[in-house]
ZASE-252511 format. One record per atom (N, C-alpha, C, O): chain; x, y, z. Coordinates in nm, 4 decimals, decimal comma. Example, Ala and Ser with C-alpha at 12.3 -4.5 7.8 and 13.67 -1.06 7.14 Angstrom:
2
PT  chain        px        py        pz
PT      A    1,3190   -0,5690    0,7800
PT      A    1,2300   -0,4500    0,7800
PT      A    1,3200   -0,3300    0,7800
PT      A    1,4236   -0,3319    0,8465
PT      A    1,2850   -0,2250    0,7080
PT      A    1,3670   -0,1060    0,7140
PT      A    1,2900    0,0030    0,7870
PT      A    1,3409    0,1138    0,8039
% end
This chain:
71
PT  chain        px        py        pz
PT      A   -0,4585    0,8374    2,5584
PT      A   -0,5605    0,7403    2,5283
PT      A   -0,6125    0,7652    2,3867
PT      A   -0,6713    0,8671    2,3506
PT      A   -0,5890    0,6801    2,3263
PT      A   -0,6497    0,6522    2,1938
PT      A   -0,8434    0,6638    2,1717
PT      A   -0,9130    0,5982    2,2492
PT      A   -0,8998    0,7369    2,0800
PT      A   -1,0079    0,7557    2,0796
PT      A   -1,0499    0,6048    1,9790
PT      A   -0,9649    0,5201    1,9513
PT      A   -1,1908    0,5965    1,9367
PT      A   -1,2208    0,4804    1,8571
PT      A   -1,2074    0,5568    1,7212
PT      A   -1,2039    0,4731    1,6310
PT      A   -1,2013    0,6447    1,6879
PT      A   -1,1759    0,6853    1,5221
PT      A   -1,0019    0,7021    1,5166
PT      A   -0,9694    0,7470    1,4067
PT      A   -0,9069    0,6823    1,5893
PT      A   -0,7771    0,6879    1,5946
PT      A   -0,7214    0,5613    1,4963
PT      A   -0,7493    0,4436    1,5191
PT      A   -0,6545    0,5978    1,4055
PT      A   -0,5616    0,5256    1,3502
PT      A   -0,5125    0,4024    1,4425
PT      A   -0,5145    0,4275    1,5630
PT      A   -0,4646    0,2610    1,4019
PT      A   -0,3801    0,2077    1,4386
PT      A   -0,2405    0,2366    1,4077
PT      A   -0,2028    0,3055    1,3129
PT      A   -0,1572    0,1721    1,5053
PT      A   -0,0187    0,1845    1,4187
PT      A    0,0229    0,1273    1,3693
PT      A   -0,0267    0,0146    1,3703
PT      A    0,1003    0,1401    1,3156
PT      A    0,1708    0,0630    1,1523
PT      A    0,3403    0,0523    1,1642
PT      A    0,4176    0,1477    1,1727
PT      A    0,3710   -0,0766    1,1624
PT      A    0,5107   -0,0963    1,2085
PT      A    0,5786   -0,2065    1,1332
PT      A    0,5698   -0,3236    1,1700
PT      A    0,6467   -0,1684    1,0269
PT      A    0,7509   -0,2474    0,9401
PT      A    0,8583   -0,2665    1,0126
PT      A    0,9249   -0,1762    1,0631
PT      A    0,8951   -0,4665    1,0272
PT      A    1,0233   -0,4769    1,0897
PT      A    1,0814   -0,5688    0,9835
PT      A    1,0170   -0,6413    0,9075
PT      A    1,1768   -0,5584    0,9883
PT      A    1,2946   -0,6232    0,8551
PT      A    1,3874   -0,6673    0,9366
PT      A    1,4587   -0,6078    1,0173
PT      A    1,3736   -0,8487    0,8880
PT      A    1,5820   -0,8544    0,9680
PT      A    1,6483   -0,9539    0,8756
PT      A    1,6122   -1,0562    0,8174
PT      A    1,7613   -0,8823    0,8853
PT      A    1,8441   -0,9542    0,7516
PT      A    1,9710   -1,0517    0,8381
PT      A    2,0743   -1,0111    0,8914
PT      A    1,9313   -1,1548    0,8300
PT      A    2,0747   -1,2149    0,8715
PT      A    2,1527   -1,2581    0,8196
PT      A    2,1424   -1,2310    0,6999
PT      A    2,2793   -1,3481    0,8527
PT      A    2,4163   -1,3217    0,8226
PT      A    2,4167   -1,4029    0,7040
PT      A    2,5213   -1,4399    0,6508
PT      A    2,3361   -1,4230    0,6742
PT      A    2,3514   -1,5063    0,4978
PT      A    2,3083   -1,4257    0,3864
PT      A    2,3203   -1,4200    0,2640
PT      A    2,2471   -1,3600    0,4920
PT      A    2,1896   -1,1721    0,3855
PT      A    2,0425   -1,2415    0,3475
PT      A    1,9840   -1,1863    0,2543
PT      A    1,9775   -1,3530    0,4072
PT      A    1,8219   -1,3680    0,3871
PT      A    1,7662   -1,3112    0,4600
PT      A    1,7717   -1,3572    0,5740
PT      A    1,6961   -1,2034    0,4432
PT      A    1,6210   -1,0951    0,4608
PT      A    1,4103   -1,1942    0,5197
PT      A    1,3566   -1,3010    0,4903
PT      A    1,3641   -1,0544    0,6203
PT      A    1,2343   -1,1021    0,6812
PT      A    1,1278   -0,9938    0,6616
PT      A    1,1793   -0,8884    0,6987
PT      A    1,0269   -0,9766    0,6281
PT      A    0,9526   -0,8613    0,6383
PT      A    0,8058   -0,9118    0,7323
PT      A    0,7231   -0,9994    0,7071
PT      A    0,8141   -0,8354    0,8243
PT      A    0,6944   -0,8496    0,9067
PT      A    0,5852   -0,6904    0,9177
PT      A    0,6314   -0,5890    0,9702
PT      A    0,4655   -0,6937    0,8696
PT      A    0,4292   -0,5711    0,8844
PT      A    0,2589   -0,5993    1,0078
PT      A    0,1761   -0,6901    1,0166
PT      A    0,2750   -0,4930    1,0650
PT      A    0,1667   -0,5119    1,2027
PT      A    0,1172   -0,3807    1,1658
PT      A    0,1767   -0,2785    1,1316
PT      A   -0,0187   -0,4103    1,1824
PT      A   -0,1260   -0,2710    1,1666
PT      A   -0,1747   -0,2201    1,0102
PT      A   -0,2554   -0,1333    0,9770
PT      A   -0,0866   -0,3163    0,9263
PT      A   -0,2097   -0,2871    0,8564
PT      A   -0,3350   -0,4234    0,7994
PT      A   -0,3375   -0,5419    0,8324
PT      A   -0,4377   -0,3384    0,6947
PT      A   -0,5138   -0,3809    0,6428
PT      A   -0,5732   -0,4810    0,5363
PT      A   -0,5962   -0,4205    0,4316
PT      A   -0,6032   -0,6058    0,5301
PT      A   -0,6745   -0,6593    0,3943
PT      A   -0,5276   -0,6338    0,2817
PT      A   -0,4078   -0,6570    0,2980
PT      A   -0,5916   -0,5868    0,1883
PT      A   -0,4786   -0,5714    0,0735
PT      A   -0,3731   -0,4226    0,1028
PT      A   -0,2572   -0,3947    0,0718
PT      A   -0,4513   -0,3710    0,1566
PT      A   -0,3169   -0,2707    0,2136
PT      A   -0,1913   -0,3584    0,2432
PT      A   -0,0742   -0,3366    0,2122
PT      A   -0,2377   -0,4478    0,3011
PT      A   -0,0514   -0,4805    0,3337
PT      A    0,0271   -0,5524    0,2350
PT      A    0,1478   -0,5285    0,2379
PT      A   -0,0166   -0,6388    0,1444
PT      A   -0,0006   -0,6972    0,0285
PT      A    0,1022   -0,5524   -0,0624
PT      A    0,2216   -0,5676   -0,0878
PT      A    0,0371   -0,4437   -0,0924
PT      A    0,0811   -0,3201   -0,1357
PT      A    0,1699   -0,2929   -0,1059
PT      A    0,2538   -0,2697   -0,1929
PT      A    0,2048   -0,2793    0,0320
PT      A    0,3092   -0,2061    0,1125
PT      A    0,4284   -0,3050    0,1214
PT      A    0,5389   -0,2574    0,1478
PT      A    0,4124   -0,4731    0,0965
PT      A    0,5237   -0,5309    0,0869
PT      A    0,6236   -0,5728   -0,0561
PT      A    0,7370   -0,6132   -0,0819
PT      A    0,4604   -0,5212   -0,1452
PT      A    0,5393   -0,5292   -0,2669
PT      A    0,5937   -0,4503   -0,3402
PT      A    0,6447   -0,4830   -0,4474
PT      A    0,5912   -0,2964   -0,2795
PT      A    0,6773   -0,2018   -0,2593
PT      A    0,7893   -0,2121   -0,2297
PT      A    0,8865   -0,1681   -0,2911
PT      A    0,7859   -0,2941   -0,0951
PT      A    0,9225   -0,3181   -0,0452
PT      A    0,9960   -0,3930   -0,0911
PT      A    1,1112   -0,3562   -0,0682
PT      A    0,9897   -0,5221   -0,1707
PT      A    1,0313   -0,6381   -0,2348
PT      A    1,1218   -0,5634   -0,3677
PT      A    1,2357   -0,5901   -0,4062
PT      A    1,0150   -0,4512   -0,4245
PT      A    1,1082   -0,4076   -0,5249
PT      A    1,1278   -0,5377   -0,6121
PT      A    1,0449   -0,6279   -0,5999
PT      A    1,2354   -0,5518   -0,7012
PT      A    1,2697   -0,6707   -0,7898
PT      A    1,3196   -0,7722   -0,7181
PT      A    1,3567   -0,8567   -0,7996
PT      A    1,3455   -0,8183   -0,5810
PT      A    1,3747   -0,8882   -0,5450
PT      A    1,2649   -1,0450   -0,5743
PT      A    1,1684   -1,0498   -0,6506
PT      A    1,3112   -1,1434   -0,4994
PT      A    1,2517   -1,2877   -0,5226
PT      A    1,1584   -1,3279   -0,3492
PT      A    1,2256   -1,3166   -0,2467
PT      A    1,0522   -1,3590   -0,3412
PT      A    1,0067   -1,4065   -0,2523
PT      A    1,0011   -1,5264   -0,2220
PT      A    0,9279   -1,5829   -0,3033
PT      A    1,0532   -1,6183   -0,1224
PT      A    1,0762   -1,7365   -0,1585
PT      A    0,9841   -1,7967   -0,0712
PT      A    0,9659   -1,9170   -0,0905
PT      A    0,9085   -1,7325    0,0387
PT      A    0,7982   -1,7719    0,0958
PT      A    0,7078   -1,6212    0,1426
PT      A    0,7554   -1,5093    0,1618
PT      A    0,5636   -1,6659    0,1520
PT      A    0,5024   -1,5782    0,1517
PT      A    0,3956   -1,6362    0,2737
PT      A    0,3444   -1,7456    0,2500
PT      A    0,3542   -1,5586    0,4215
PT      A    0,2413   -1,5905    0,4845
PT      A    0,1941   -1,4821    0,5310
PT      A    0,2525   -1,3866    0,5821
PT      A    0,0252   -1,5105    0,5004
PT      A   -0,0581   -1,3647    0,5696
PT      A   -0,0559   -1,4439    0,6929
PT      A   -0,0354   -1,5629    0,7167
PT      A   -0,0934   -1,3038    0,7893
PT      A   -0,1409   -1,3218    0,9498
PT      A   -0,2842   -1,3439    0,9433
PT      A   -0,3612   -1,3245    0,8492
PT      A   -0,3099   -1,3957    1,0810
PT      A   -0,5187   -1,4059    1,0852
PT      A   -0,5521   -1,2802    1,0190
PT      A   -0,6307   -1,2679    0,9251
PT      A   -0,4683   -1,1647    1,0907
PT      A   -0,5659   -0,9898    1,0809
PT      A   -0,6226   -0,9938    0,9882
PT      A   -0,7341   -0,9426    0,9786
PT      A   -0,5246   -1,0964    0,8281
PT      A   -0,5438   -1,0401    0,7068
PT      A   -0,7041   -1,1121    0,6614
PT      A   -0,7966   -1,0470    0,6128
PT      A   -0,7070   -1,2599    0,6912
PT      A   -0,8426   -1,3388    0,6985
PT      A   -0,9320   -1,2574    0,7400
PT      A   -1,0114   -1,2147    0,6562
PT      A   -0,9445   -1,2114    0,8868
PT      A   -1,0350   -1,1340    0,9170
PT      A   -1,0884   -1,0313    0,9019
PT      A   -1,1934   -1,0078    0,9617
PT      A   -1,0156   -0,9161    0,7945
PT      A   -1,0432   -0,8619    0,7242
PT      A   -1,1314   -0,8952    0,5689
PT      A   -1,2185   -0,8399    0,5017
PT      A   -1,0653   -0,9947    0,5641
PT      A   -1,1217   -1,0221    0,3893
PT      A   -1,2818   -1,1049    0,4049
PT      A   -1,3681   -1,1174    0,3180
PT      A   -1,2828   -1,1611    0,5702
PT      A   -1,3984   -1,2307    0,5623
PT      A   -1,5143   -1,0955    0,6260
PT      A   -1,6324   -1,1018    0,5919
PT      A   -1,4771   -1,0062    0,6967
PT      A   -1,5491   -0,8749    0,7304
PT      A   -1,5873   -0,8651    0,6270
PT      A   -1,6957   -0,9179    0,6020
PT      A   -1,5150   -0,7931    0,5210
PT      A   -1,5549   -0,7936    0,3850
PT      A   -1,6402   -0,8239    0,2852
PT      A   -1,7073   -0,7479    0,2155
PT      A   -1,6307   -0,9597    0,2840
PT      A   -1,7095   -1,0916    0,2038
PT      A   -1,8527   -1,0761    0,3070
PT      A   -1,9526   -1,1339    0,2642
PT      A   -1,8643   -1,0127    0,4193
PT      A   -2,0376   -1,0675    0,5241
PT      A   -2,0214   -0,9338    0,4799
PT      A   -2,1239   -0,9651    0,4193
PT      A   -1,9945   -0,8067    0,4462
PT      A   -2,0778   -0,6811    0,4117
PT      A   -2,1361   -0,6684    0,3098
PT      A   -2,2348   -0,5969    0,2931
PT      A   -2,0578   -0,7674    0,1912
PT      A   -2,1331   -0,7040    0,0501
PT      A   -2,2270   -0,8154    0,0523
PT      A   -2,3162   -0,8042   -0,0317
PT      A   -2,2319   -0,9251    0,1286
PT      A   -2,3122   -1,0052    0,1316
PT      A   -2,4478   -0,9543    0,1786
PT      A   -2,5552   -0,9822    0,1252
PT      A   -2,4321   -0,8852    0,2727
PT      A   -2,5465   -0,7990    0,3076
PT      A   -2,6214   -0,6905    0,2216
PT      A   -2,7332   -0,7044    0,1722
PT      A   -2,5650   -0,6140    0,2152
PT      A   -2,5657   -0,5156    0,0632
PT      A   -2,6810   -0,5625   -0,0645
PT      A   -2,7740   -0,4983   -0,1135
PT      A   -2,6160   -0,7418   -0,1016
PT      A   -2,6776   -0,7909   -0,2247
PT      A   -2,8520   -0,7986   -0,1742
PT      A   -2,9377   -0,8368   -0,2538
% end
């Protein structure tokens, strides 16, 4: 059993099919963390489409209501 200060997990899946067009799906992470971690992976390659998941919205709008608070 996972405690509440426990990490999520973090799981890069890639599938390349037979035309050699390649997929990157990443689960568990964060806001711009994951942005990072795919453009790592991209390397010099070409992106020919790009979509965040909700997680990533709901992070950036967490975000946007804290410093809002803050001010």
């Amino acid at each position: 059993m996972k405690g509440k200060n426990a990490m999520a997990e973090k799981t890069i899946t890639i599938e390349i099919d037979e035309q050699g067009n390649s997929s990157l799906d990443l689960s568990g992470f964060q806001g711009k963390g994951c942005g990072d971690v795919a453009k790592a992976l991209q390397g010099a390659d070409t992106v020919a489409k790009s979509q965040k998941k909700p997680e990533f919205h709901v992070e950036v709008a967490a975000l946007h209501a804290m410093v809002q608070r803050r001010q």
